[in-house]
C-alpha positions in Angstrom: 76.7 164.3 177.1 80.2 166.3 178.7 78.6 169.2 176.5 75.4 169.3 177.1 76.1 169.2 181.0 78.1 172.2 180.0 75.6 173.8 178.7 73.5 173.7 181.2 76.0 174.0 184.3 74.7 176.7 186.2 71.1 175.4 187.0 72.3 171.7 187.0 74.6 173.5 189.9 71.5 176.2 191.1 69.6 172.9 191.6 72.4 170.9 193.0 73.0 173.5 195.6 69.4 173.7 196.6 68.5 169.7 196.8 71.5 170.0 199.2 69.7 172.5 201.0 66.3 170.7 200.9 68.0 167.4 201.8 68.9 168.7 205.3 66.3 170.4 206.6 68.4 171.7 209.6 69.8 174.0 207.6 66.5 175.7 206.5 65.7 177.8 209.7 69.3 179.8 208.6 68.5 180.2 205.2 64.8 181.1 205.1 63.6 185.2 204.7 62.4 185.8 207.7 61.5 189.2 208.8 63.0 188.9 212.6 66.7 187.8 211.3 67.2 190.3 208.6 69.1 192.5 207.9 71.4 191.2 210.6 71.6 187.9 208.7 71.9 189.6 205.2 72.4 185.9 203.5 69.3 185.5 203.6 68.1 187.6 201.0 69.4 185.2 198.7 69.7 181.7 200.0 65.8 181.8 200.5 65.7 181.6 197.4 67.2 178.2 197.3 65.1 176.4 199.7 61.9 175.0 199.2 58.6 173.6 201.5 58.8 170.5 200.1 60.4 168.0 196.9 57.9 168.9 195.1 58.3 172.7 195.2 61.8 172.2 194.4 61.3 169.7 191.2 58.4 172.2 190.0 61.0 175.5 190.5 64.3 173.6 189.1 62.5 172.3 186.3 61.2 176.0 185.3 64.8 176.8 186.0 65.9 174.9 183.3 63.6 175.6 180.8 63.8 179.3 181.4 67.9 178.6 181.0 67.2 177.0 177.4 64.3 179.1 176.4 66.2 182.3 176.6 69.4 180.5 175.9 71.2 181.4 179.1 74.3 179.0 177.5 75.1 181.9 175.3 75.3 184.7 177.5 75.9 182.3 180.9 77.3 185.5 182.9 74.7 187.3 182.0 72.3 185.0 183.1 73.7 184.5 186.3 73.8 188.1 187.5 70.2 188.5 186.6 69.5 185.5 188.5 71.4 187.0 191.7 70.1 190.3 191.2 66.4 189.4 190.8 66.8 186.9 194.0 67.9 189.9 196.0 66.2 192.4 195.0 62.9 190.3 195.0 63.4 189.2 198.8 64.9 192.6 199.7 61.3 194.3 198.7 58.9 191.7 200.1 60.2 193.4 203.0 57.7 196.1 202.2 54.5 193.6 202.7 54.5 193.9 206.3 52.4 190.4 206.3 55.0 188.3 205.3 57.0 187.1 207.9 58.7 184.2 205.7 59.2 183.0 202.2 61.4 180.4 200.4 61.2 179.1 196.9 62.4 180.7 193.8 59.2 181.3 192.0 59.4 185.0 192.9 63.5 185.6 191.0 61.7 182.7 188.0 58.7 185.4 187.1 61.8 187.8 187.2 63.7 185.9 184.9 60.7 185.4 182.7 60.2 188.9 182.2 64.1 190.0 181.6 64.3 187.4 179.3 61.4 187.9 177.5 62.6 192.0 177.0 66.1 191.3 176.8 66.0 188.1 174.6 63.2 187.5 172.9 61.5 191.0 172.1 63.9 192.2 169.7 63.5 188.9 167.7 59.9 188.3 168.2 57.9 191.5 169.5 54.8 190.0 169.1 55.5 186.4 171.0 57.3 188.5 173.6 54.2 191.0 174.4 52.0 188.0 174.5 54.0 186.1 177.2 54.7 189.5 179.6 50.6 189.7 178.8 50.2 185.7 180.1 53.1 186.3 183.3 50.9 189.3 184.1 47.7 188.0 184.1 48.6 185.0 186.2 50.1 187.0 188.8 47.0 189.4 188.6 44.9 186.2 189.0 46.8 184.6 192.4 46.6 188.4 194.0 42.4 187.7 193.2 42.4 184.4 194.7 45.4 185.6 197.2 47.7 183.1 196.4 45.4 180.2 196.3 46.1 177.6 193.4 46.8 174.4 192.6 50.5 175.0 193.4 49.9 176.0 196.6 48.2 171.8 197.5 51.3 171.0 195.8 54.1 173.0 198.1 51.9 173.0 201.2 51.5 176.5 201.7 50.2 179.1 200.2 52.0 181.0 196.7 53.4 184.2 197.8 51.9 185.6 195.1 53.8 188.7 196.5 57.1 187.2 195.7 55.7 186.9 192.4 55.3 191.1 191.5 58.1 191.9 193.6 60.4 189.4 190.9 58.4 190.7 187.7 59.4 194.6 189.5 63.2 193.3 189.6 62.9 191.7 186.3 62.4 195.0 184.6 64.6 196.9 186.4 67.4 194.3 186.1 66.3 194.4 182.0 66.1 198.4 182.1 69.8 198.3 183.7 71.0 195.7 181.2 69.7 197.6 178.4 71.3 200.5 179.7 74.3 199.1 180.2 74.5 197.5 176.8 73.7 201.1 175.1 76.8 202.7 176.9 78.7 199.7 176.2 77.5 200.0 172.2 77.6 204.0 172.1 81.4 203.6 173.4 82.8 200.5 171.0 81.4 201.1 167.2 
């Protein structure tokens, strides 16, 4: 049991952190993105991230948390996983700033399509091209098919409110950047150490 929580300590703590969040709700009006506090309240960009609608939202986002941790097998490269998780939430709540028709957004369905699609190039491509093209092909259609129904789902009964669908590119954009710079990096790294 002491390994496997381990193993899976940083989203047992991701989630940790955000049912704290979600458990006092007097909190959530200085944590949310909203347009009218930033930049001057620059935290924002990430802990948005971490709060939810409702318990619901947050079980449905932790639990794809964790999966996406053992799917692409966070536990081996933990640090690794971590600043793609921080980069993704930032970056994806940094450019919703550009949809001028969002005023708020929490949840962390936006850096979770992120993570899918650095994991999937970083992680499971070079074992499994085939699987890997399939599953950007699936995230993209989804998030192809909430911009069509604009953000209407059954996920969006579920949170009470609608799926910023939005959130959703603006994390797949972040989670091939943060994948491109990864790659990049590991190059150098590779090219340098032989």
């Amino acid at each position: 049991m002491k390994t496997l929580l381990r193993q899976f300590a940083i989203p047992i703590t991701i989630s940790l952190v955000a049912a704290l969040i979600q458990a006092a709700p007097i909190l959530h009006e200085h944590l949310i993105y909203q347009t009218n506090q930033l930049p001057k309240e620059a935290w924002r960009y990430l802990s948005a991230n971490l709060v939810h609608t409702n318990w619901p939202h947050y079980l449905m986002n932790c639990c794809a948390l964790l999966l996406l941790y053992d799917f692409f097998q966070g536990y081996d490269k933990p640090k690794a996983f971590v600043l793609a998780f921080i980069l993704i939430s930032l970056g994806n709540t940094f450019l919703l700033s550009l949809f001028p028709s969002i005023h708020w957004y929490v949840g962390m369905s936006g850096t979770l399509h992120g993570i899918i699609i650095w994991g999937t190039l970083i992680y499971l491509y070079p074992k499994a091209p085939k699987t890997a093209s399939a599953l950007l092909s699936v995230t993209l259609a989804k998030v192809g098919y909430e911009a069509w129904s604009d953000g209407q789902s059954i996920s969006s009964t579920l949170i009470d409110a609608r799926v910023v669908y939005e959130a959703h590119f603006t994390g797949i954009l972040c989670g091939f950047f943060v994948a491109f710079i990864y790659y990049l990096m590991r190059r150098v790294y590779c090219s340098d150490n032989p």
